[in-house]
DSSP file (Angstrom, degrees, kcal/mol; ACC not computed):
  #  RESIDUE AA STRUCTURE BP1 BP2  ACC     N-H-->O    O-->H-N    N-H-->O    O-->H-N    TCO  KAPPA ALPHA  PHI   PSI    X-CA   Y-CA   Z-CA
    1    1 A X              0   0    0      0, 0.0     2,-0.2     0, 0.0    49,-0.0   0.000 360.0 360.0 360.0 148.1    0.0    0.0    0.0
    2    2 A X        -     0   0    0     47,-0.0     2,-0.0     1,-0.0     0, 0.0  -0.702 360.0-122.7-110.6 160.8    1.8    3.7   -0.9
    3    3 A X        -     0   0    0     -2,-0.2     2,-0.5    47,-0.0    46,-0.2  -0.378  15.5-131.6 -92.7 169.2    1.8    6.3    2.0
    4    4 A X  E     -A   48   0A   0     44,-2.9    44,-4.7    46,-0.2     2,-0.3  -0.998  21.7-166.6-127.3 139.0    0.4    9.3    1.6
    5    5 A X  E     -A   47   0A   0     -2,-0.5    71,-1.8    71,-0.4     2,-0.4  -0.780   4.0-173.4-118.2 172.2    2.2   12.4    2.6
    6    6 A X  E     -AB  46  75A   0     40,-0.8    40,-1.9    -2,-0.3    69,-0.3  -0.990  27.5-133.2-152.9 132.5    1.1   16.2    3.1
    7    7 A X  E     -AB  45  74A   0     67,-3.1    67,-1.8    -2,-0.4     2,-0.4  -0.674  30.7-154.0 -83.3 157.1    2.7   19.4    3.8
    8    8 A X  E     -AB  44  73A   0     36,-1.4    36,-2.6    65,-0.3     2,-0.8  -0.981   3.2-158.1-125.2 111.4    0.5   21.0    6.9
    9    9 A X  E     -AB  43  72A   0     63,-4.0    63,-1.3    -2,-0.4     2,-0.4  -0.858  13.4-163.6 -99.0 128.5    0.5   24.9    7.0
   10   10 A X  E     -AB  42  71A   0     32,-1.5    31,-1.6    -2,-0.8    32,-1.5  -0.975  20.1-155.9-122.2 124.3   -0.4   26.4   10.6
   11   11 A X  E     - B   0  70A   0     59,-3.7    59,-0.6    -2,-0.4     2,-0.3  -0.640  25.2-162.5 -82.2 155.6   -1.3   29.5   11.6
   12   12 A X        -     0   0    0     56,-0.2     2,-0.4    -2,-0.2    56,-0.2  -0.641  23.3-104.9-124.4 163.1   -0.5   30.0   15.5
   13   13 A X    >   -     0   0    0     54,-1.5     3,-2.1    -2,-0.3     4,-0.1  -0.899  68.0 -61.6 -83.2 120.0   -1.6   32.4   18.1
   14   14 A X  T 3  S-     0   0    0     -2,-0.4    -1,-0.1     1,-0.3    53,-0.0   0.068 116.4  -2.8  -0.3  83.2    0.8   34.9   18.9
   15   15 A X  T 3  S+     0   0    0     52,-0.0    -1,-0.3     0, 0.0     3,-0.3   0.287 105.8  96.8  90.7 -10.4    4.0   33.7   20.3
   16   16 A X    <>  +     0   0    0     -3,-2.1     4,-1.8     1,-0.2     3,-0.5   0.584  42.1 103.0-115.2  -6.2    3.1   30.2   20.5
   17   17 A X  H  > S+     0   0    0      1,-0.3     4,-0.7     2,-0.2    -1,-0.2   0.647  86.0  45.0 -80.5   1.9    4.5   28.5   17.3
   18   18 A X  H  > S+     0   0    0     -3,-0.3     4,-1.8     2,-0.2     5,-0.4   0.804 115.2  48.0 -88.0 -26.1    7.6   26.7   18.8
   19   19 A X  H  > S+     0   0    0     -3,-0.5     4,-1.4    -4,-0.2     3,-0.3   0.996 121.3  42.6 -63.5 -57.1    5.2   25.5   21.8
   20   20 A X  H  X S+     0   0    0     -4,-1.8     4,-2.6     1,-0.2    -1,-0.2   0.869 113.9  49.2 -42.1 -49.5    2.9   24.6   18.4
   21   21 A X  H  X S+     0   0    0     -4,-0.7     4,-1.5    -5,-0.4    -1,-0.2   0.880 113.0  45.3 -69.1 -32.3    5.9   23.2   16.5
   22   22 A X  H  < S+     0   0    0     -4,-1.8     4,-0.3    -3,-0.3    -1,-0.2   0.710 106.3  60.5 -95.1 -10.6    7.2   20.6   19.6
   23   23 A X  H >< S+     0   0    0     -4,-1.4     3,-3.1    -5,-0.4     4,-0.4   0.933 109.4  48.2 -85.4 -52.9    3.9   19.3   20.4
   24   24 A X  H >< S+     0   0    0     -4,-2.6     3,-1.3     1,-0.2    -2,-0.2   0.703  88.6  64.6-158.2  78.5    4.0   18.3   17.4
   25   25 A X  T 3< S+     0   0    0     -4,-1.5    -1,-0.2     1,-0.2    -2,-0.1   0.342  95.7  72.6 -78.1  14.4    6.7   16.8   16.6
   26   26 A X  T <  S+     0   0    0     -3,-3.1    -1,-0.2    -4,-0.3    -2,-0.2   0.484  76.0 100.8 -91.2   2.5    5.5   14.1   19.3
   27   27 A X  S <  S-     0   0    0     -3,-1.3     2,-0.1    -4,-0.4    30,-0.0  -0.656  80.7-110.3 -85.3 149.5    2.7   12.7   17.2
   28   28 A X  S    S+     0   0    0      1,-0.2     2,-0.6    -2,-0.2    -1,-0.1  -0.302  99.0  30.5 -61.3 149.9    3.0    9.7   15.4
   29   29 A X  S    S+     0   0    0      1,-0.2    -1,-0.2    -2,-0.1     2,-0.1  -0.236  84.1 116.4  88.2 -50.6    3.2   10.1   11.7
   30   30 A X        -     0   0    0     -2,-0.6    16,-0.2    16,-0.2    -1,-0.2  -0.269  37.9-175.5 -46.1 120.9    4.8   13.4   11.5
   31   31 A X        +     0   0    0     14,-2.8    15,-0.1     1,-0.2     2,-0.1   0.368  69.3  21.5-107.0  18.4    8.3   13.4    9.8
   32   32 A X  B     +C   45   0A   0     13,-0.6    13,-1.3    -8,-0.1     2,-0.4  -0.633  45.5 176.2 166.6 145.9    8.5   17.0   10.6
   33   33 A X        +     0   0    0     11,-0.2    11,-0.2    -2,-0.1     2,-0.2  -0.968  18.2 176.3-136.8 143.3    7.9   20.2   12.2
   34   34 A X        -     0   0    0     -2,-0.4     9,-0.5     9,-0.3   -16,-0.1  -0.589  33.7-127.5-156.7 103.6    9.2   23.4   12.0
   35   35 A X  B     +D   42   0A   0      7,-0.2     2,-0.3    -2,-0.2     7,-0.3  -0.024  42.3 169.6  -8.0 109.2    9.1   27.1   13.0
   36   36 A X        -     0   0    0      5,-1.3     2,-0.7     2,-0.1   -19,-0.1  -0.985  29.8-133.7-140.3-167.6    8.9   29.2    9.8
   37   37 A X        +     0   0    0     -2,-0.3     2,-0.3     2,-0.0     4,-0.1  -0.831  63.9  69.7-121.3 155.9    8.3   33.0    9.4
   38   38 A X  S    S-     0   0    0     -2,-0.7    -2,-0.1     2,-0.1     0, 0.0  -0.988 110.9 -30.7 139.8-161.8    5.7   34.1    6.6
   39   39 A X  S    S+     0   0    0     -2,-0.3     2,-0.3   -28,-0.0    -1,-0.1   0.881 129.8  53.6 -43.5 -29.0    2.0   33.8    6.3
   40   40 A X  S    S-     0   0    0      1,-0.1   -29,-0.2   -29,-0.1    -2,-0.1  -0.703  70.0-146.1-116.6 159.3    2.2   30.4    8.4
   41   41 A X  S    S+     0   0    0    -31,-1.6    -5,-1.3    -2,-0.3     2,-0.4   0.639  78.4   3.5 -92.5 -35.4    3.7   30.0   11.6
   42   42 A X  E     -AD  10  35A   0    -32,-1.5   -32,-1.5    -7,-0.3     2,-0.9  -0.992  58.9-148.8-152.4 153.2    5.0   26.3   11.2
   43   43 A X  E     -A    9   0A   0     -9,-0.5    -9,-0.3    -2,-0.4     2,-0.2  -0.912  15.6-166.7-141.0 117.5    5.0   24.0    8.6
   44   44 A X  E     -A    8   0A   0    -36,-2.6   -36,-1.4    -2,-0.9     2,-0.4  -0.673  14.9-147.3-102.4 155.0    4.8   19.9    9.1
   45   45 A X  E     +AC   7  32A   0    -13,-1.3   -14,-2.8    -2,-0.2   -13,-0.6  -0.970  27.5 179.3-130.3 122.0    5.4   17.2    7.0
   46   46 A X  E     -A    6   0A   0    -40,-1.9   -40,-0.8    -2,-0.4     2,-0.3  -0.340  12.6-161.9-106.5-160.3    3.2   14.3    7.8
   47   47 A X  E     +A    5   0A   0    -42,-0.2     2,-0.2     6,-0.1   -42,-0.2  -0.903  11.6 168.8-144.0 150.8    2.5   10.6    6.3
   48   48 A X  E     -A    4   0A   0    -44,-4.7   -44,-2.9    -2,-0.3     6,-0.1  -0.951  48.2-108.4-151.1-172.9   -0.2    8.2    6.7
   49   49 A X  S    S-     0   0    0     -2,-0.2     2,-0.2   -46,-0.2    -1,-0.1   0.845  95.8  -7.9 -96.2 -21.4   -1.1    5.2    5.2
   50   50 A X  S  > S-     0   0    0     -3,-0.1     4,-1.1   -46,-0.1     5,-0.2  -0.900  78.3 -93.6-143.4-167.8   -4.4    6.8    3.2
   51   51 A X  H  > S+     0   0    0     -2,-0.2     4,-1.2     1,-0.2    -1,-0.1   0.794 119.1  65.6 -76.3 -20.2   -6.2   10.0    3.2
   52   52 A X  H >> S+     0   0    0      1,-0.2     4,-2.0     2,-0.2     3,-0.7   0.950 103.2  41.6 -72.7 -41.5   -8.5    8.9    5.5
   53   53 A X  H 3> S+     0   0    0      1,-0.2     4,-1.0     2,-0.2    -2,-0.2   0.447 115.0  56.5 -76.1 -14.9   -5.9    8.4    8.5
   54   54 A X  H 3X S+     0   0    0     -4,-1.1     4,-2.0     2,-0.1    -1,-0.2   0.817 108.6  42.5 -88.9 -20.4   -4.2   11.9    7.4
   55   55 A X  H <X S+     0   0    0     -4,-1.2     4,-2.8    -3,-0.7     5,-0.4   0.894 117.8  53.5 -93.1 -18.5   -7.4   13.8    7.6
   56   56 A X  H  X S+     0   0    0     -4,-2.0     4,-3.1     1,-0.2     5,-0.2   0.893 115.1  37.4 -26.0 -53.1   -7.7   11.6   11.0
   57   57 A X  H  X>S+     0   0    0     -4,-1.0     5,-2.1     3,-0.2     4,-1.2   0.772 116.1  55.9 -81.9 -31.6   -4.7   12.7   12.1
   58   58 A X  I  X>S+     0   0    0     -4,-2.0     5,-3.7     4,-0.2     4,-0.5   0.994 123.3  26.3 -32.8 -84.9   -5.2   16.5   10.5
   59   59 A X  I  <>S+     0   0    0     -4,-2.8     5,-0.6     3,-0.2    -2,-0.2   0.908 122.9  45.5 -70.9 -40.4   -8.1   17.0   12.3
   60   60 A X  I  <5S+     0   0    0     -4,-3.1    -3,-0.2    -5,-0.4    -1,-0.2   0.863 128.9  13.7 -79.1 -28.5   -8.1   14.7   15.6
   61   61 A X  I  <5S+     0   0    0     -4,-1.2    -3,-0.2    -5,-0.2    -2,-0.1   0.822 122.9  47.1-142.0  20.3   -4.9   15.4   16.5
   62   62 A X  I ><<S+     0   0    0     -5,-2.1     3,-2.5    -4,-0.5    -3,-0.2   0.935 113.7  49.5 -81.5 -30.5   -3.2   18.1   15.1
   63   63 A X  I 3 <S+     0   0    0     -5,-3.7     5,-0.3     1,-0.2    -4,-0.1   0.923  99.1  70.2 -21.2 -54.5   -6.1   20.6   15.5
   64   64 A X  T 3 <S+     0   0    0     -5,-0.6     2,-1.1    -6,-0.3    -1,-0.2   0.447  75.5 104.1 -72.1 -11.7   -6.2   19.6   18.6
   65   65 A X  S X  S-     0   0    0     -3,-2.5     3,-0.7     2,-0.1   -45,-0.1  -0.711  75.7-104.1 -66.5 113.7   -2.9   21.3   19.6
   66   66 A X  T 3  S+     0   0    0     -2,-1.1     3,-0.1     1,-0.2   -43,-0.1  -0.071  97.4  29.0  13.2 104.8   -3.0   24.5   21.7
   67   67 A X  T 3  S+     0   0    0      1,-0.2   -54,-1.5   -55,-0.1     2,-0.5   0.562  88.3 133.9  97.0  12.3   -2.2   27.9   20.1
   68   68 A X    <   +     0   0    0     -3,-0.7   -56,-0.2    -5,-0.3    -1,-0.2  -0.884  24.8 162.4-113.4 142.0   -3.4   26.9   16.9
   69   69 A X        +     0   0    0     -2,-0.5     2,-0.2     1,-0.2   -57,-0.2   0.830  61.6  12.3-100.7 -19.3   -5.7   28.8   14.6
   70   70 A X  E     -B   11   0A   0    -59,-0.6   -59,-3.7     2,-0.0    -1,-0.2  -0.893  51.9-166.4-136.7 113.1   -5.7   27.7   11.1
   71   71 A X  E     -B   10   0A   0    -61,-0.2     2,-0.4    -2,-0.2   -61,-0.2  -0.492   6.3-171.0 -88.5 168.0   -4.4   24.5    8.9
   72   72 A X  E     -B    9   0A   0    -63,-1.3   -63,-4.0    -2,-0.1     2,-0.3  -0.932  17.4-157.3-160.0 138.1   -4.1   24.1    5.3
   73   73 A X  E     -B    8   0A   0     -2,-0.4     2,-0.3   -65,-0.2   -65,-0.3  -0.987   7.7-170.0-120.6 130.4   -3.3   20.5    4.5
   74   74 A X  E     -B    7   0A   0    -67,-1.8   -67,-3.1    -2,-0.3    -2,-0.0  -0.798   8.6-156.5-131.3 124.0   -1.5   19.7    1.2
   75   75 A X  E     -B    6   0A   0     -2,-0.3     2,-0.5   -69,-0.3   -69,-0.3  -0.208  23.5-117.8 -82.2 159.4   -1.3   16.5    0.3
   76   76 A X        -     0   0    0    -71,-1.8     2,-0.5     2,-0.0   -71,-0.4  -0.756  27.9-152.6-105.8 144.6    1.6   15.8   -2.2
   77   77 A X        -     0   0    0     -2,-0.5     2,-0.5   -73,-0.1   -73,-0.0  -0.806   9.1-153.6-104.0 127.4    0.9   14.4   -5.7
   78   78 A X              0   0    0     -2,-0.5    -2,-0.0     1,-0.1     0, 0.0  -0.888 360.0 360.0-115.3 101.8    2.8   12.4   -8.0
   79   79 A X              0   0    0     -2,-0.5    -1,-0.1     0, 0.0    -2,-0.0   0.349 360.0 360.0 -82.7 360.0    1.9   12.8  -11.4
């Protein structure tokens, strides 16, 4: 079965996007997290195994972090 992987854009609450960025680089499935500075506050790279378990994982538990106010999930395509 082929993974699927997704860039995750997050807007933060003021101040908060390294507290946002280390929470979570403790979920499973994420192969990165990172502070960056521009419209978004941190930018993840996840994987999962379909699109249903990334928008699981989207919604149940990266929403679900503290200090955040908006995602934008884009999954990556191979054409």
């Amino acid at each position: 079965m082929a993974t699927v992987h997704a860039y995750i854009l997050i807007q933060t609450e003021v101040g908060k996007s390294a507290d946002v960025a280390n929470a979570i680089r403790q979920l499973p499935g994420i192969t990165l997290a990172e502070d960056v500075t521009g419209p978004y506050d941190v930018i993840v790279r996840s994987e999962a195994t379909d699109m249903n378990e990334l928008g699981r994982q989207v919604v149940a538990k990266i929403q679900a972090v503290p200090g955040i106010t908006r995602t934008l999930t884009c999954p990556v395509v191979h054409f």
